[in-house]
N, C-alpha and C positions, 0 to 999 in steps of 0.2 A: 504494500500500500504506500502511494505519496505521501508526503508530509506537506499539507497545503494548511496555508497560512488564513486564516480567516482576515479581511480588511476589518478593521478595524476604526470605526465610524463614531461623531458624539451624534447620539439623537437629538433630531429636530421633535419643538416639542409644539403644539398645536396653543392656538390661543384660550383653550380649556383646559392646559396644562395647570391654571391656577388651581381647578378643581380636581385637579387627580387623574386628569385626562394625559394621556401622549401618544403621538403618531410614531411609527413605523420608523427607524433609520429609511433617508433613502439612498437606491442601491445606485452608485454610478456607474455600472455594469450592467443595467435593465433592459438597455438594447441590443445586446452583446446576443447573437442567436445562436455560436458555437458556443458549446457546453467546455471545449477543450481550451478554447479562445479566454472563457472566464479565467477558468482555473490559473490559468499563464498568465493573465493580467493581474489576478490578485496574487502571483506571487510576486510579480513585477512590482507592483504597488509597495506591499509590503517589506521586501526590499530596499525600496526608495524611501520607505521612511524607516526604516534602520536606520540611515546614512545619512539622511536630516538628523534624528535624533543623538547619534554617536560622535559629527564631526561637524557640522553646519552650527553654525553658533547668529542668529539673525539678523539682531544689533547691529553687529558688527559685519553682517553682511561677510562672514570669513568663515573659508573653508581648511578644517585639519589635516594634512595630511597623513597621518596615520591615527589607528586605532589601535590600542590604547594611545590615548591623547598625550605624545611628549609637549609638556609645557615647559622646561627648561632644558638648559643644554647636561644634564646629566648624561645623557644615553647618549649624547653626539648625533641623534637624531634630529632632523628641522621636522619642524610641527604646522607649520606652513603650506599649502599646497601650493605647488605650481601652476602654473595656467593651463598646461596640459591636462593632469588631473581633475582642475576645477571643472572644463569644460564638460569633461563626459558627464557630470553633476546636471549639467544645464539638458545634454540628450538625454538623460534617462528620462527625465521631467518632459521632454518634450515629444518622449516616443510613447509616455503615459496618455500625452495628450492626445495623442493621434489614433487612442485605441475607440474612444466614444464622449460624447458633449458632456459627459456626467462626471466619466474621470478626466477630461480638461480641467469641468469647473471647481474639483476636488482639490489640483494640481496647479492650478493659477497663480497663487498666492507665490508657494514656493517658487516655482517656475520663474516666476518676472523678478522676484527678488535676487533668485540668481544670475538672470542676465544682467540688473543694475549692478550685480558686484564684480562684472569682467569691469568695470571702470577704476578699480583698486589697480586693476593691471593695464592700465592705458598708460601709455609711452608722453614724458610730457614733452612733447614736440609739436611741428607746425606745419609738416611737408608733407606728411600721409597719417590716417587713423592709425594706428598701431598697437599692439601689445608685447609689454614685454612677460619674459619667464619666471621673476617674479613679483609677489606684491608688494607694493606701496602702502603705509598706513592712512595716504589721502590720496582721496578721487585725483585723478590724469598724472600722477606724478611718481609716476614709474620709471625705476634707469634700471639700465643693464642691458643682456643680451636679449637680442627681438630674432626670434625663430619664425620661418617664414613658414613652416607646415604648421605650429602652435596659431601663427594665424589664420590659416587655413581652416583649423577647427571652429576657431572663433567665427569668423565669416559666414562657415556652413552656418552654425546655431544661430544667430540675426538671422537669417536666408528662412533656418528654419521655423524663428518666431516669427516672423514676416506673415506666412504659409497659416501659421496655427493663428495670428491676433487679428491680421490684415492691417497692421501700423506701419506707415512708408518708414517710420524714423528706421525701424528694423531694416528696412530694405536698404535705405540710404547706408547705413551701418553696414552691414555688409558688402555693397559694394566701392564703400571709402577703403575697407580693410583689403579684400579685392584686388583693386590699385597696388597696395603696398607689395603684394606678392608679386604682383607683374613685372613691380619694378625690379625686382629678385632675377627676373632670367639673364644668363649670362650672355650679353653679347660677343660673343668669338665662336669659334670655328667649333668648339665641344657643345656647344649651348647650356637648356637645361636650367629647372631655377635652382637658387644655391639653397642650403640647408639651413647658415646662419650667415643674417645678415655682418655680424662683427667677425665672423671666420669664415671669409667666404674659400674655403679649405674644398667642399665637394658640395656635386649634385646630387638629393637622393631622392628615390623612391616617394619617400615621405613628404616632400612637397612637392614632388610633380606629379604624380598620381591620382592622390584628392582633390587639387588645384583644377587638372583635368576637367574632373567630375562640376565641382564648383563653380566655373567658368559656363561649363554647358547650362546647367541649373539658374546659372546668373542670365544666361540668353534669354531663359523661358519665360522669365523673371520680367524679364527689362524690355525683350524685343532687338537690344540692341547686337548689332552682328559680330563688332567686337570682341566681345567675350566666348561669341560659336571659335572663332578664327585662333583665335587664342587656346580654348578648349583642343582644340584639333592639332594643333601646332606642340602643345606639352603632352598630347596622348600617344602624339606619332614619334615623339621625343622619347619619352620613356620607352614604349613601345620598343624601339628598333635599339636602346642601348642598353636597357635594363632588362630584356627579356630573357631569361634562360630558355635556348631555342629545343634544349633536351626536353623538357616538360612544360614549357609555357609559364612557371613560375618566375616572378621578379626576385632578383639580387636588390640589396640595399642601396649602394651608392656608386655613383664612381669620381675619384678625385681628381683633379685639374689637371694632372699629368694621364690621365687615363687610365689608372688604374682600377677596376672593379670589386669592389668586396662583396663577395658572394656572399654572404650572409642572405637567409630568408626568412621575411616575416609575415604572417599571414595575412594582417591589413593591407600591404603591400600590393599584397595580388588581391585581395578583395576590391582594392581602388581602383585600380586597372579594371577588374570587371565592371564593377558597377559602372563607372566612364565609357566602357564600352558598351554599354546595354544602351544607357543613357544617349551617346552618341549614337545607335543605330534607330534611335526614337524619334530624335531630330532628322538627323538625315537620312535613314532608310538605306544605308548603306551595308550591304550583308558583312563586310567586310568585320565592321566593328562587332557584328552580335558573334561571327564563326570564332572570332579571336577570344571572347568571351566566355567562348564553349571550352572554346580550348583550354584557358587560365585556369578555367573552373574544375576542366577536370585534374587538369595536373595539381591543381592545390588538395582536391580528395584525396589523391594520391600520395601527396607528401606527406601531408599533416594525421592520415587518419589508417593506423595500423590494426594487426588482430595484436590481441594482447591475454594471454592465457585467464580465465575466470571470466571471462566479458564475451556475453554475447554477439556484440556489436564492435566495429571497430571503432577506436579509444583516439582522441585525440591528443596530439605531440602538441603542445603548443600550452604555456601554462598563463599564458595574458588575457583575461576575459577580454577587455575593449581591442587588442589587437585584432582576436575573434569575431567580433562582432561584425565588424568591419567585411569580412568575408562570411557572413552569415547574411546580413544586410545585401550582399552582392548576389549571393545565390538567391534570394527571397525575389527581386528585383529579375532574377535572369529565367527563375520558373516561368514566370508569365508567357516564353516566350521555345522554352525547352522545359516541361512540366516530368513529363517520365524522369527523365537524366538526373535532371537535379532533385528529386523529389528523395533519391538514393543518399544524397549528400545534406539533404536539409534533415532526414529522418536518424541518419545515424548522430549530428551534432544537436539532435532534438536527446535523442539519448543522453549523451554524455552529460548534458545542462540539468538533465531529470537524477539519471546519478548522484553529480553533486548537490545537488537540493536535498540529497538523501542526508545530506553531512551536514543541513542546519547548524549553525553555533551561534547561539547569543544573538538571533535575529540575521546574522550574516552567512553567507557561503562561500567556501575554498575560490582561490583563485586558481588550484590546481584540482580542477575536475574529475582525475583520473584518482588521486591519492589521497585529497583531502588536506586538512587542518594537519599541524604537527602535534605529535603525542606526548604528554608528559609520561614517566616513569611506570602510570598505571593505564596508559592506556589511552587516557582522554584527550578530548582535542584543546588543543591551546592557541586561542591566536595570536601571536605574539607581535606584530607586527604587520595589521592589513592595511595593504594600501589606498586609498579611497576611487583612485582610479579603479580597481580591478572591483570594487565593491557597488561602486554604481555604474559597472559595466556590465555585472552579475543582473541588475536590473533591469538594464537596458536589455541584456539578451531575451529576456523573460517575455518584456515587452513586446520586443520583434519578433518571438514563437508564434503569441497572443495574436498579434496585427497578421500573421500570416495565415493563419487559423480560421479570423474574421471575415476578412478582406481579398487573400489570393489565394488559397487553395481553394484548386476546384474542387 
């Protein structure tokens, strides 16, 4: 049997509540017509407010980055999140929203207060919107290093509230931030945008892949052809220099000199896919969807082995949000290859349900195959959760949920 989290709701109480009267909690899942759909939304939910209640502090508009909460420098731990982290905070909240009008309305509150707080990490500059890596204790007055894939994420989530609130400021927002990425690509003969703007050291994966995607998204958005031409120009970039031609999986980067570090990460090629789904939507071009097929499978292939005691094949990969990422891509590419991928959404539907099996303290392993670490007798211990992997554990939930609902036929 699952371990499914009941939501956790205050009753609305009727205006004859003086007399001893009350109504019903209402459900914001009542439209929701998959039964399987629920279930994966309210763990999604529930989830998402573990991770408000464990590491979001309101006030202050600030996110912890780990669990247990280092408050001083004893442990040499920073108790601070980065803007990478913080972000996926802002998606889980916004893939909540996208499951029904009941849990938007549920999830608003949080949701908006977490985009006000990417302004803790705005860059205090004058030439482009930006964000830096990390926070500032006051709004726009962020220094440091500005990563042009950390904006990238940023961009997406404005793009994303945009879509969910329909407020241009969101839209504006994201396409100021946008800009700054553009300005990232390397004009010379390697191209390609750089990874950080202060070392501009290598190209990787990690901001020209989701950028890709971003850009076509910003077309749909805007109308404006700019960002199709753009899109198409960093897909066909990555594409042809980061692709491993043996299995259609992306390497990480390659450095100015040309050198490749193969390293593989599973967002990597989920970005690539989804851009390329996305790209064959826009232009109808087979090219982008066959390439898509192809990424997707080679990423099954990588990432997802048989492993003695498991039914199913187990996924290599211990990053929920790196995960998602490629989970999100395959959700998006069923629509279009329903059989094929329906093999690779059901075995990473497992693994998710597994780990759920390992509940701790409201949260779940960021290592889905092995779990939480054991004390002495056994038990799970979390010693150190990172809030990325924790509200990416949500997000994933979410996107089972939304696929449940919404695309599988």
């Amino acid at each position: 049997m699952k371990k499914i989290l009941s939501v956790l709701m205050a009753p609305l109480f009727c205006a004859a509540c003086f007399a001893g009267c009350s109504s019903e909690p209402e459900d914001p899942l009542a439209s929701l017509k998959s039964e399987q759909a629920r279930i994966y939304a309210e763990r999604s939910i529930s989830l998402n407010e573990a991770v408000k209640e464990k590491y979001w502090q309101n006030d202050a508009l600030f996110m912890y980055h780990y669990y247990p909460n280092f408050t001083t420098d004893a442990t040499g731990d920073m108790s601070t999140a980065f803007a990478w982290p913080y972000t996926e905070n802002v998606a889980a909240s916004w893939r909540i929203a996208t499951l029904s009008d009941g849990a938007k309305g549920q999830v608003s509150d949080y949701y908006k207060a977490l985009l006000d707080g990417f302004e803790y990490y705005r860059a205090f500059r004058n030439d482009y919107q930006v964000y830096c890596a990390s926070r500032s204790t006051e709004i726009g007055m962020a220094a440091g290093d500005t990563y042009y894939d950390d904006n990238v994420w940023i961009s997406r989530e404005f793009l994303n509230a945009y879509e969910i609130f329909g407020d241009e400021e969101y839209l504006k927002s994201s396409e100021g931030v946008a800009k700054f990425i553009w300005s990232g690509w390397a004009n010379d003969e390697l191209g390609g945008i750089y990874w950080c703007e202060q070392k501009k050291n290598s190209r990787n994966a990690c901001s020209n892949a989701p950028a890709a995607l971003l850009f076509a998204r910003l077309y749909e958005a805007t109308g404006n052809e700019e960002w199709l031409d753009r899109a198409k120009q960093v897909y066909q970039w990555t594409y042809d220099t980061l692709r491993d031609p043996s299995d259609n999986v992306y390497w990480d980067n390659i450095s100015n000199e040309g050198n490749i570090q193969t390293w593989k990460f599973t967002y990597n090629t989920g970005s690539m896919i989804a851009a390329g789904v996305k790209l064959y939507e826009i232009t109808k071009e087979q090219a982008y969807l066959d390439q898509a097929k192809a990424s997707a499978a080679g990423a099954y292939g990588y990432w997802f082995k048989d492993k003695e005691g498991f039914d199913y094949k187990t996924i290599d990969s211990v990053n929920p949000w790196f995960n998602v990422l490629l989970f999100d891509a395959w959700v998006e590419l069923y629509k279009y290859d329903p059989e094929t991928t329906l093999v690779y959404i059901e075995a990473y539907e497992a693994n998710l349900n597994h780990a759920y099996d390992m509940l701790h303290d409201g949260l779940m392993p960021s290592d889905w195959v092995n779990g939480w670490a054991k004390d002495e007798s056994g038990n799970p211990v979390i010693e150190k959760a990172n809030v990325l992997d924790m509200a990416a554990n949500s997000e994933n939930f979410g996107t089972l949920a939304y696929f449940y609902e919404y695309v599988k036929e």
